[in-house]
C-alpha positions as CSV (number, residue, x, y, z in Angstrom):
1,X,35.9,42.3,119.5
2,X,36.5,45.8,119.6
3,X,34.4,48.2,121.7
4,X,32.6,49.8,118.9
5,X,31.3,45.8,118.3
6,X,30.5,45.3,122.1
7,X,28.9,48.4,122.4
8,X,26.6,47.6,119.1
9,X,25.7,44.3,120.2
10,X,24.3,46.0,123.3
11,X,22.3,48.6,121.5
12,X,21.3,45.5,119.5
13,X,20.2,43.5,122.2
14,X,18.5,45.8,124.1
15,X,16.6,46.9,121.1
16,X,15.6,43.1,120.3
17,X,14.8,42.5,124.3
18,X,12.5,45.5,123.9
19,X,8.7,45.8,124.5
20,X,7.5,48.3,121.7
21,X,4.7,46.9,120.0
22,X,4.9,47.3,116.2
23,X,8.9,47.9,116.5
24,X,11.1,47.5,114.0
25,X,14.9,46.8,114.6
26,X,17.5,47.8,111.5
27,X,20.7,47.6,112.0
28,X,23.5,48.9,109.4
29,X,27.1,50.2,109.2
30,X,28.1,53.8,109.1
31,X,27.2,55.3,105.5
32,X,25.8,51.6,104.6
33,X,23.0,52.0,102.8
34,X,21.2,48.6,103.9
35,X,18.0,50.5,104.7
36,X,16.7,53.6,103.8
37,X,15.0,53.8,107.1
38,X,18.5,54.4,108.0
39,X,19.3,57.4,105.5
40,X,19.8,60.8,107.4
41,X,20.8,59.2,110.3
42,X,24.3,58.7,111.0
43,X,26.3,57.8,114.3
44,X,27.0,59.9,117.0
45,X,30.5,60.2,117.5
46,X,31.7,57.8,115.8
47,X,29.7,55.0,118.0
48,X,27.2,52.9,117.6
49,X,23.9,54.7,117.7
50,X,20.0,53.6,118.0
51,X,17.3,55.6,116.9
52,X,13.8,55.1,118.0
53,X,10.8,56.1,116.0
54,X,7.0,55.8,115.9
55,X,4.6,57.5,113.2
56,X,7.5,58.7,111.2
57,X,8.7,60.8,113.9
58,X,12.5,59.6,115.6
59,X,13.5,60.5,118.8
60,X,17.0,61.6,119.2
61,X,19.8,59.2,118.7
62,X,21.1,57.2,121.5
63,X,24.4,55.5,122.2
64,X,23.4,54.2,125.6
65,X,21.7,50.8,126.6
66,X,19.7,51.7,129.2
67,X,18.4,55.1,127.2
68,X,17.0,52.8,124.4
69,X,15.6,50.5,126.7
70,X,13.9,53.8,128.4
71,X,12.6,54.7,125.2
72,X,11.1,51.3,124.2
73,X,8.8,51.2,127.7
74,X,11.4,48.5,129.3
């Protein structure tokens, strides 16, 4: 795998490990249009990115693990 997958399978698992109540997880490509949650909001860099948002209001993007897990409570 390359690092782009290792470092989305962490964002992904830290983001299905999380402790949010009422948290949704979508996951998609770069310029996929899977979800229109995802519309507007693109990867940083290049990398694998995780956005975390309550009441229609997202926090700024994250690329780092232990950021997201911050922002979920964990």
């Amino acid at each position: 795998p390359s690092p782009a997958d290792e470092a989305a399978r962490a964002l992904h698992r830290t983001a299905l490990l999380g402790t949010a109540p009422g948290a949704v997880v979508a996951y998609g490509t770069e310029g996929g249009e899977e979800f229109p949650l995802l519309a507007g909001r693109p990867l940083v860099d290049g990398a694998p990115t995780a956005y975390v948002c309550r009441d229609f209001t997202c926090d700024a993007p994250t690329t780092d693990p232990e950021r997201l897990r911050a922002a979920l409570g964990g």
